[in-house]
N, C-alpha and C positions, 0 to 999 in steps of 0.2 A: 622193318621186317625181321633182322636178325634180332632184334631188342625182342620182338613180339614172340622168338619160338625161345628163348634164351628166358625170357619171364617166364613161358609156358610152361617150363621143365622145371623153373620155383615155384610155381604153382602149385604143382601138381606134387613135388614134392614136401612143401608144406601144409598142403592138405593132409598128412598125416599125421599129423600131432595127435600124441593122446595125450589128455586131461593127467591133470597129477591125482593121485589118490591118496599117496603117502608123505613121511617125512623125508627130507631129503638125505642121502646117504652123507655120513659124516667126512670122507677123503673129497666130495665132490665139494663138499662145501668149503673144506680147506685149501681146495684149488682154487676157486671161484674168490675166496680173499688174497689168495698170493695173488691170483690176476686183477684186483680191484684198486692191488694196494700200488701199485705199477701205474695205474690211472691218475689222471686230474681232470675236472670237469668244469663249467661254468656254474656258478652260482645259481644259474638259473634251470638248473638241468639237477636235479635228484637222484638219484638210486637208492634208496630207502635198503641199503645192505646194514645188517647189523646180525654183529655174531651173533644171539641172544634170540635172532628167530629163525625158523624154519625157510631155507634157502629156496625151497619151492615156490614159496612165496612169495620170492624176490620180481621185481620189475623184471621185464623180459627173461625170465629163466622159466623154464619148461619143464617139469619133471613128467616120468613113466610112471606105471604103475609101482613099482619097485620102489619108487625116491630116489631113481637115476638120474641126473640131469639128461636132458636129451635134445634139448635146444635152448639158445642162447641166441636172444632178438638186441641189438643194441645199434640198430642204426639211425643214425643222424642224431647222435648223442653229444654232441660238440665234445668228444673225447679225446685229450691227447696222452701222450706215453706210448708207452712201450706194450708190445701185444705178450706176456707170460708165460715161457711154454709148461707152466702148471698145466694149461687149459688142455691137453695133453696126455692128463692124468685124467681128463673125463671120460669111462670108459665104454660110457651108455650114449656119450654125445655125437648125434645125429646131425645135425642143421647148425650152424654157426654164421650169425652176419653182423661183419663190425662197419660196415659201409657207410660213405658220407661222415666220417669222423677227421679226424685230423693225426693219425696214430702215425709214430714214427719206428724207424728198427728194421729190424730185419723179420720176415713170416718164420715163426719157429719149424724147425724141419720135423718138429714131433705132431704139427697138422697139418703138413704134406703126407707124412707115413700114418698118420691115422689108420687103423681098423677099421675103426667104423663110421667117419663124418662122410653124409653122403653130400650135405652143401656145403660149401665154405663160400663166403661172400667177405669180401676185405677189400672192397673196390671202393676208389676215391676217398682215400687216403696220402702219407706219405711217407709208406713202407720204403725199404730201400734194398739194395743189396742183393748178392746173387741165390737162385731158388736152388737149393739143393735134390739131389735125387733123392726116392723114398730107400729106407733103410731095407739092406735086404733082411732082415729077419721076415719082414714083412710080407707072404704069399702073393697075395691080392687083396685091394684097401677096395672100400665099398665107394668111392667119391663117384658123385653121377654129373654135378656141377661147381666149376671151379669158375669165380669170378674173383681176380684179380686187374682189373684195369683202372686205369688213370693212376698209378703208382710212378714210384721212381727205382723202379725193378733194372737193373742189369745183368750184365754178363749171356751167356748161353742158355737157352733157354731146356729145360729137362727132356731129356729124351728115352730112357729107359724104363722109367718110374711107369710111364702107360703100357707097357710090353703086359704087368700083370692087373691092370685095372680092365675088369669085367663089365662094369655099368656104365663105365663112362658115357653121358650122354652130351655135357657141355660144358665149351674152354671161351674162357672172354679173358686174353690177356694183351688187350689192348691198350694204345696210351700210354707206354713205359720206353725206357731203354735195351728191351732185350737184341742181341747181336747173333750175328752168325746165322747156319742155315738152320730151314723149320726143320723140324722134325716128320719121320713120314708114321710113327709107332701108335696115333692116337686109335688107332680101330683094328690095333695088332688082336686084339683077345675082345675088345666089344664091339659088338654088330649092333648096337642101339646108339652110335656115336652121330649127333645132328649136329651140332652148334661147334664150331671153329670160328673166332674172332682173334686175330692177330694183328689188325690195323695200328698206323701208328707207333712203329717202331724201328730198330735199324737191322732188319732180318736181311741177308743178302745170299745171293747165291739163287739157285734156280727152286721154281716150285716143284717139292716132289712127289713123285711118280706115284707111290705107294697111297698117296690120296686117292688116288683112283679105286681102291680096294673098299672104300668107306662108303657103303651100299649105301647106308641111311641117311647120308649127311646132306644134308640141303642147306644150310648156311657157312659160304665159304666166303671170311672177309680177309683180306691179306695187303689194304692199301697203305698205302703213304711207306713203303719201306723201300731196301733197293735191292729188289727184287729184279733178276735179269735174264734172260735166254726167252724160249716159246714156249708156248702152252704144252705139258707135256699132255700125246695123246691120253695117255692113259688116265688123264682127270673125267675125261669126257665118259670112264665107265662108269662114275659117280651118277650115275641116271636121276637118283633122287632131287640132285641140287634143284635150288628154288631161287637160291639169292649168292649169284658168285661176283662177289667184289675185289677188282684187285688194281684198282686207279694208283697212279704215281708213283708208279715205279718204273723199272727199264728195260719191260718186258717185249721181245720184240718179234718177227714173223707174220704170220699172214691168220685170219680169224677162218679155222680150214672149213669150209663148207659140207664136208662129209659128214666129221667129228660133231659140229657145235648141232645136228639134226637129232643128234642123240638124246639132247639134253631138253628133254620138253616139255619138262616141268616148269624151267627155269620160269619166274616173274620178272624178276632184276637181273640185266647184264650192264656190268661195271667196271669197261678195261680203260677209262678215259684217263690221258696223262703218262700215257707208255711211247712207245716207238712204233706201234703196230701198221705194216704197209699194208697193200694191195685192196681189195678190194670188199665193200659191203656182200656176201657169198648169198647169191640168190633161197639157198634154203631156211634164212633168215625167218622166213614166213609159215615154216615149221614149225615154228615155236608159238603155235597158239594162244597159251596163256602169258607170253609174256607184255607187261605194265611198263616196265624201265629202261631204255636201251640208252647207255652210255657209253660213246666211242669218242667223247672230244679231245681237243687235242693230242691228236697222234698224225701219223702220215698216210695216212689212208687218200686214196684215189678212185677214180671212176665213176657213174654213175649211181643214183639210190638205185635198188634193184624194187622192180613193180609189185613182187611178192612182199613186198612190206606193208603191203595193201592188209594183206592177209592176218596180221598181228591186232586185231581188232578190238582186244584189252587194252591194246597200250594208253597211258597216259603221258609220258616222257618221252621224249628225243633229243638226244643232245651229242649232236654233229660238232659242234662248235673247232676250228682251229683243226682242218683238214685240208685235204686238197679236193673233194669233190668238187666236181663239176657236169655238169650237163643241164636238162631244165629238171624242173620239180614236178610236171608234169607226167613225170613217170609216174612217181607215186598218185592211187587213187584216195583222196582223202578224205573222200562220201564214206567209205567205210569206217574212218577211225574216229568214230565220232564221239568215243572216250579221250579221244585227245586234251589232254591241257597246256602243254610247254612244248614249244616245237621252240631248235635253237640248234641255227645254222650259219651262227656269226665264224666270218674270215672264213671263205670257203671260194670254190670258181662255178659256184651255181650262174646259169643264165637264162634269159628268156623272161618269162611276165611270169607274177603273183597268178599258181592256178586259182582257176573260182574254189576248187573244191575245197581249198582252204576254208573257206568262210561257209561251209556245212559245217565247221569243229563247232560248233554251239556249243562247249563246257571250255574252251580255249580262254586260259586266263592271262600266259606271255607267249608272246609272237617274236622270235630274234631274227630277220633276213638280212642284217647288216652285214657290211663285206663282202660281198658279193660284186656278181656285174647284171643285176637284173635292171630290169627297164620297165619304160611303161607308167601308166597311172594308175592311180589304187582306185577300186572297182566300189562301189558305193553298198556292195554286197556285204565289205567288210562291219559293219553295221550291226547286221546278223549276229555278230559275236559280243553278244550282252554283259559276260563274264569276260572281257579283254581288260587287261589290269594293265600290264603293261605290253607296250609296244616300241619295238626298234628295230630304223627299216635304214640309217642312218650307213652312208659312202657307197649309193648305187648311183644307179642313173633314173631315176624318178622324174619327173615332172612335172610341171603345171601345182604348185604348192600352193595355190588359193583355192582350187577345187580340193586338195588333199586338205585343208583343216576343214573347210564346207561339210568335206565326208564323217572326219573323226570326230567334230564335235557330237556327231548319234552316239559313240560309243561313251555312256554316264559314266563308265565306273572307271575310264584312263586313270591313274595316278603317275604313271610315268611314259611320254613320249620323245624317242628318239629320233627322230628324221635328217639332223644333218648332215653337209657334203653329197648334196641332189640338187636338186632343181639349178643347177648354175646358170648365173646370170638373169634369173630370174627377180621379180619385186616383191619386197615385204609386202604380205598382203593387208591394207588399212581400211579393207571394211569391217565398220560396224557390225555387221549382221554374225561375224563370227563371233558368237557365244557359245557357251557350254562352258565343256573342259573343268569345272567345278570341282572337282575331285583331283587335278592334275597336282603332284607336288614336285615333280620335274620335267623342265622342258628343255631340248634343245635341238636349236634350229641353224648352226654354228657353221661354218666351213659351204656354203652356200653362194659365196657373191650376193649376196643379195639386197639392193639398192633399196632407198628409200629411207625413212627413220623406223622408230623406237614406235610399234603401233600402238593405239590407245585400247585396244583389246585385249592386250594383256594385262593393264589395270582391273579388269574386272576375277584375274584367278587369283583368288584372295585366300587358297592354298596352298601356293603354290612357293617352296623354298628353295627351287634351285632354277635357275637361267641362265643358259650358255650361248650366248648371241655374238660369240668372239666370230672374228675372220671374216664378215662379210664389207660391204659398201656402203653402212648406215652411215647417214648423215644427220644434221641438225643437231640438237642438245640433250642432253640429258635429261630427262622431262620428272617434274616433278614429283606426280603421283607416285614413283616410284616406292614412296617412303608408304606407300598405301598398302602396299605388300606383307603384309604384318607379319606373314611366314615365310618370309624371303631370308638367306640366309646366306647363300653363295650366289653370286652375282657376277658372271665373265664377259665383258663386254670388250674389249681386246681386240687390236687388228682391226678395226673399222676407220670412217672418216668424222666421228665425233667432235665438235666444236663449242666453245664456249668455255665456262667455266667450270669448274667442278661446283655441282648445287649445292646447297646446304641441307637438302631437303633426303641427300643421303650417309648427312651425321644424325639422322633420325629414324634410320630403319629400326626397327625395333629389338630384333634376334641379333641386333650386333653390338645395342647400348645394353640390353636389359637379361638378364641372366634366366633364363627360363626350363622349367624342365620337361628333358628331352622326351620327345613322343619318338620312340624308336620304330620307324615304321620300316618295312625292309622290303626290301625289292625282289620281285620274284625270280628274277636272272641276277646273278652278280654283275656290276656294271665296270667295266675298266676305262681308265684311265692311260692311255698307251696299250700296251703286252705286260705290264706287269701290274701296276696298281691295281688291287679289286676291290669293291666294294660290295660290300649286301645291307650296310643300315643305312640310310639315309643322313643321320645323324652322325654319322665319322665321317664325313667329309669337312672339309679342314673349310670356316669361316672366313670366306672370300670376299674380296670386294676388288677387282683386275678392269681398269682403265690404261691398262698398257697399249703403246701403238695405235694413238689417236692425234687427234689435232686441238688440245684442250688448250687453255690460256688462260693467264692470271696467278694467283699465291696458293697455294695449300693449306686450306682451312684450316685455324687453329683447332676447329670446332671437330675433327679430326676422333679429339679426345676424348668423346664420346662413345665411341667406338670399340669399346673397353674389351668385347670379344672376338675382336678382329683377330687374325690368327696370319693372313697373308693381304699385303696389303700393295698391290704396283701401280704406278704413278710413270713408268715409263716409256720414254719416245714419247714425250707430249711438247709441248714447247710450255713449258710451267718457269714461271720466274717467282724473285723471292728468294728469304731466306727457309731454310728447313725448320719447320716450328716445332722448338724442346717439347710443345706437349704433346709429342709422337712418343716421347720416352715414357710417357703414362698408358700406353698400349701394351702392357705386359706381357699379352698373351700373344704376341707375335712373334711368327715363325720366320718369315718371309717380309723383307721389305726391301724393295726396286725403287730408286726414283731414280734411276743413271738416263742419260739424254736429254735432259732438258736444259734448261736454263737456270737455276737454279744457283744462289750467291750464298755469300757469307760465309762462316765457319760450320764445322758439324759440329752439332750440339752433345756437349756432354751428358743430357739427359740420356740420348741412346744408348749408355752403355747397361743401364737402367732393364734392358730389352734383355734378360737372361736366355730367353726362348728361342730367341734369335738363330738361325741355323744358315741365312742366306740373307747377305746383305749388299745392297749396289748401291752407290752414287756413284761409278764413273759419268766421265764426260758430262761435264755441268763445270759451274764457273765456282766452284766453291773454294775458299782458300784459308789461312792457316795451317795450324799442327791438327796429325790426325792423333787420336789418343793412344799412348804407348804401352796400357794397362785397360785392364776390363774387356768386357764382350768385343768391343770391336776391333780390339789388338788381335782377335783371331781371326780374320777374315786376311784374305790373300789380296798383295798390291792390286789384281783385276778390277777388285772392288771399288778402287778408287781412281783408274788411270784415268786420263783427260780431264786432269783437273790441273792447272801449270800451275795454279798458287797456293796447291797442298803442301806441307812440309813435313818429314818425317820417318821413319825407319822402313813403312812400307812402301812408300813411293820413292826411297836411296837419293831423300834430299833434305839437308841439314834445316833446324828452322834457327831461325836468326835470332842473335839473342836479344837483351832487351835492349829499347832506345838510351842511349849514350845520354849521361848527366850533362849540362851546360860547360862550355868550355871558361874557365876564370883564368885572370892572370896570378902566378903563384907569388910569395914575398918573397927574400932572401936565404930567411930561416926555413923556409919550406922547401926553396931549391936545395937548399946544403943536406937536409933531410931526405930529398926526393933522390939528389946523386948517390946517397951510400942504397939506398931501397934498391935504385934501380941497378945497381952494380950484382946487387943478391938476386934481385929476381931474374937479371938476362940469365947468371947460371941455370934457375930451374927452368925459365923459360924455354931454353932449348933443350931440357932432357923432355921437358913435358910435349912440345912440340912434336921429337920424336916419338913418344910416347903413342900420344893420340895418332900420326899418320900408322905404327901399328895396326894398333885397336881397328880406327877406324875402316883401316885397307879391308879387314876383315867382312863389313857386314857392305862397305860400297865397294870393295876393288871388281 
C-alpha cells in the first residue's frame, strides 16, 4: 500500500515531461560530462554520451523547451562511482533517478538544497554518510518526492531542511542507518504531505507528536527501529492515515479505544512486535475499511471483542504470540467472508473451532496452534477450497483418523500442521486416506502415537518435508521411502524404530542429486521454537534425524551418497561398528550426532574434511585412540567426546601413548662402554626435561 501511493506521486509526477525541442544548453552538458566521467559501467550497459552530440539526445536525458535538461532517467544501469555534485549545476533539473545502481559516496548536499528537483530517486544503492541540511541561502526547494532507501545513510536524520519545503508530498528513507529521534517538521509549511517511510532503521526515542498536525498523510511506516513510549494522542488527529505501520519496536501502553475511532480511514494497522498490553478496544469495528490488522506478538490480553464482526473488508489477522483468551465464538465469522489469513498461534484461546470459521470461503492459511482448544474438526472445514495452508498443531484435538478422512477434501493443502493432539492416540493405516497431492509439508510429530510408518504416505509424491519425530512408531524404516522424490527433510526422532538403517535412504534423491530449488513459500512463516522462522520451504536445512530410536547394525558406507546432507543424527540408537571415513565426503554438513551408541574404532581423519561442521557429537560410544589436535575437529569442546575411556588426547586431559617399544636385544661390550657415557649425558637433560614437561603439562591437565 505504501509502495502503491509512494509510486502514485512518481507518477503523477513524471507524467510531466515535455518533449525536447531544442539543443541542449551548453553548462548543462558540461555538467552531465563531469558527472559521467565519475561513472563506470558494465560493458553490457551503453550510454551513447559523446561530446560531439547534442546532450538532448542522450539515453535517459530529458530536455525542455529551452535545451534545459530537466530529467535524468538512469535507473538500473549497473552503475557504479561516485554521484557528481556538477549535477547541481543543472538549473532546469526537475526529476532525477539513479535507482537500482550500485553508486557509492556520499548524496551531494547540492541536491538536497536543490531549487528546483521535485523527484530525487537514489534508492538501492550504496550511498553512504551523513544527509546534510539544505543550505540556507535556499528559501523553499520545490522537492515533492524524496526516495532514498535501501542505502548505507547514517547519522541523524534532517530536520530543518523541511521547516521551508512547500510541496513536500513523499519521504522513503527506509532500509538505512539513520539514528536518533524522527523528526516532527515534515508538514511544517506543506499541507500535501502523504507518504512517510522510515522502516528499517535505528530511530529511537518516542513517536512525535507534531505528526499529528499532517492532515494529509495516510502512509505512516516507522517499523523495525527502537522506537519506545505510547502512541502519542495527537497522531490519531492525522484522520487521513490509511496505512500506519510501526511493528518492532518498543512501543508500549494500551491500543486507546476512544483515539484509534478516529482513524477510519485506516486499511492496515501494524503495531505487531511492541510491548503493547490490555486489551483488543471494542471500537475496533469502527474502522470499517480496514483489510490488515496486525497486533502479534505483543502482550495483549482478554477476549476478541464481537465488533470485530463489524470489519467486513478485512483480509488479515494476525494475533499471533499474545495473551488472549476466551472462545473465538465471540467473533461472528459469516461476516468476514473477505477473510484470507486468520493467525492466532501461542495464544490462551479455548473452546471448539467455531463453524463460522469455514463460511471464510477465500481463506488460504488457517494458524490455531498454541492454544488450548479442543474438540474434532468439523467436516465443514472442506468448505475452504482456497486453504493452502493449515496449523492446528499443540491443542487438544482428537480422533486423528477422522481428522485426515476430513482434510483430504481440502486439494490445494501444501502445508499441514496438526502435531502435539490426538495423544495416545494410532497412526492411522488406512488405505483409503488419499489426497493431500499438493501437500509439501507434513507434520504430525509430538502425538504418542503408536503403530508404524503408514503406507499412505508413500503416495504424496510432493511432499518435502516430514516430521514424525516424538511419537511410539514402531517397526522399520520402510522402504518406499526413497519413493519420495521431493522429500528432502526427514525427522523421524524420539520414536521406537527397529532394525537397521535401510539403504533405500542413501537414495532419496534431493539428498544425493543437486537440483534447482523450487522456492515455494509459505503463507504463515513457520517456526522452529520462538525464534527460528521460516517462509521458504527451501532454507530449511537438509535433514535426515534418526536420533532416539532402537536402530542396530553398522552405518552405511553408502552414507556417501548423500552429498547434500546438511544435518545428519544417528543418536541414542544402539548402532555398532566403526565410523566410516566416507562421512568425511559429506561436505556440506552442518550437524553431525552419533554420540550413544556403540560405536568402536578410532575417529576418522577424513572428518576433519567437514569444514561446515558447526556441531559435532560422538560421546558415549566405545571409540578409541587420539582425537585430532588440528583441523575442524580440534574445535569442538571435550562434551563432544566424553564417554569414550579409550580416547586420548588434549580434549579429553589424557595423554596418548607413544609408540610400541622396539624388541628388547642384548647390547656387546663396545655398546655398553658407549651406552654408560650416553646415559651419564642424557640423566642431566633427562631431568631438566622431565621438569620441564611436569611445567608445561600442569598447565593444560592440572
Amino acid at each position: 500500500m505504501a509502495m502503491a501511493f509512494f509510486g502514485l506521486s512518481l507518477v503523477l509526477l513524471l507524467s510531466m515531461v515535455s518533449p525536447a525541442t531544442s539543443s541542449c544548453n551548453k553548462n548543462d552538458k558540461s555538467s552531465l560530462l563531469q558527472f559521467i566521467a565519475g561513472l563506470s559501467f558494465e560493458d553490457s550497459v551503453t550510454i551513447p554520451w559523446q561530446d560531439g552530440t547534442d546532450c538532448c539526445e542522450w539515453e535517459g536525458i530529458t530536455c525542455g523547451r529551452s535545451g534545459v535538461v530537466i530529467e535524468i532517467f538512469l535507473a538500473s544501469r549497473s552503475l557504479e562511482g561516485s554521484i557528481s555534485p556538477s549535477l547541481g549545476n543543472l538549473k532546469g533539473l526537475q526529476r532525477l533517478n539513479l535507482s537500482y545502481n550500485s553508486l557509492s559516496g556520499t548524496l551531494p548536499s547540492e541536491l538536497m538544497s536543490s531549487g528546483t528537483i521535485k523527484v530525487l530517486d537514489v534508492s538501492f544503492n550504496r550511498l553512504s554518510g551523513v544527509l546534510q541540511e539544505s543550505l540556507p541561502s535556499i528559501p523553499g526547494g520545490q522537492l515533492q518526492a524524496l526516495n532514498i532507501s535501501s542505502n548505507l545513510f547514517t547519522g541523524e536524520f534532517p530536520s530543518t531542511m523541511w521547516e521551508n519545503t512547500r510541496n513536500l508530498a513523499a519521504i522513503n528513507a527506509s532500509n538505512n542507518s539513520f539514528q536518533g529521534w524522527i523528526p516532527s517538521s515534515f508538514c511544517m509549511r506543506s499541507t500535501s504531505f502523504v507518504v512517510l517511510d522510515l522502516s528499517y532503521n535505528q530511530f529511537s526515542g518516542s513517536i512525535p507528536a507534531g505528526l499529528g498536525k499532517c492532515s494529509a498523510l495516510r502512509v505512516l511506516k516507522a517499523g523495525h527501529n527502537n522506537l519506545s513510549g505510547p502512541l502519542p494522542d495527537e497522531l490519531y488527529d492525522a484522520t487521513s492515515l490509511e496505512y500506519l505501520s510501526l511493528p518492532n519496536n518498543g512501543l508500549q501502553g494500551l491500543l486507546d479505544g476512544a483515539h484509534i475511532m478516529k482513524l477510519r480511514n485506516l486499511t492496515n494497522l501494524d503495531l505487531g512486535g511492541n510491548r503493547l498490553n490490555g486489551k483488543i478496544p471494542h471500537s475496533i469495528g469502527q474502522l470499517k475499511r480496514l483489510e490488515e490488522l496486525h497486533l502479534g506478538n505483543n502482550n495483549m490480553t482478554g477476549e476478541l471483542p464481537s465488533s470485530l464482526s463489524n470489519c467486513t473488508d478485512i483480509t488479515m489477522i494476525d494475533l499471533k504470540g499474545n495473551n488472549f483468551s476466551g472462545e473465538l465464538h465471540k467473533v461472528n465469522f459469516f461476516n468476514l467472508l473477505n477473510l484470507e489469513v486468520l493467525d492466532l498461534l501461542y495464544n490462551n484461546f479455548t473452546g471448539t473451532i467455531p463453524q463460522s470459521i469455514y463460511s471464510c470461503s477465500n481463506m488460504i492459511a488457517l494458524r490455531l496452534s498454541g492454544n488450548n482448544l479442543h474438540g474434532q474438526l468439523s467436516p465443514r472445514i472442506g468448505n475452504l477450497k482456497s486453504l493452502v495452508f493449515l496449523s492446528l498443531g499443540d491443542n487438544k484435538f482428537t480422533n486423528i483418523t477422522n481428522t485426515l478422512q476430513i482434510l483430504k477434501n481440502c486439494k490445494n493443502l501444501t502445508s499441514l500442521l496438526i502435531g502435539a493432539n490426538f495423544k495416545g492416540e494410532a497412526m492411522p493405516e488406512d488405505e483409503t486416506i488419499d489426497g493431500f497431492q499438493n501437500l509439501r509439508a507434513l507434520s504430525i510429530s509430538e502425538c504418542s502415537l503408536s503403530g508404524k510408518i503408514p503406507l499412505w504416505l508413500s503416495k504424496l509424491k510432493n511432499l518435502e518435508m516430514l516430521f514424525l519425530q516424538r511419537n511410539q512408531l514402531s517397526g522399520s524404516i520402510p522402504a518406499w521411502i526413497k519413493n519420495l522424490t521431493s522429500l528432502f527433510h526427514l525427522d523421524l526422532s524420539y520414536n521406537n524404530l527397529e532394525g537397521e538403517i535401510p539403504v533405500a535412504l542413501m537414495e532419496m534423491p534431493m539428498l544425493t542429486t543437486e537440483v534447482a530449488a523450487i522456492h515455494s513459500v509459505f503463507e504463515l512463516p513457520v517456526y522452529l521454537g520462538h525464534s527460528l522462522q521460516y517462509r521458504i520451504i527451501s532454507t530449511f536445512p537438509k535433514t535426515l534425524d534418526l536420533g532416539h530410536n532402537n536402530l542396530t547394525g553398522a552405518i552405511p558406507q553408502d552414507f556417501v551418497h548423500l552429498k547434500l546432507l546438511a544435518k545428519l543424527n544417528l543418536s541414542f540408537n544402539a548402532l555398532t561398528g566403526e565410523i566410516p571415513q566416507q562421512l568425511g565426503n559429506l561436505t556440506n554438513l552442518q550437524v553431525l550426532d552419533l554420540s550413544s551408541n556403540h560405536l568402536a574404532g578410532a575417529i576418522p581423519l577424513a572428518l576433519n574434511n567437514l569444514h561446515f561442521l558447526s556441531k559435532f557429537n560422538v560421546s558415549h560410544n566405545d571409540l578409541e585412540g587420539p582425537i585430532p589436535s588440528v583441523g575442524q575437529l580440534s574445535t569442538f569442546p571435550s562434551s563432544s567426546f566424553d564417554g569414550n575411556p579409550k580416547l586420548c588426547g588434549i580434549m579429553v586431559a589424557k595423554l596418548c601413548d607413544s609408540a610400541e617399544a622396539p624388541p628388547v636385544s642384548v647390547p656387546s661390550t663396545e655398546q655398553t662402554i658407549k651406552s654408560g657415557a650416553f646415559v651419564i649425558a642424557f640423566g642431566a637433560f633427562f631431568v631438566v626435561g622431565v621438569l620441564y614437561d611436569q611445567i608445561v603439562l600442569s598447565r593444560y591437565f592440572g
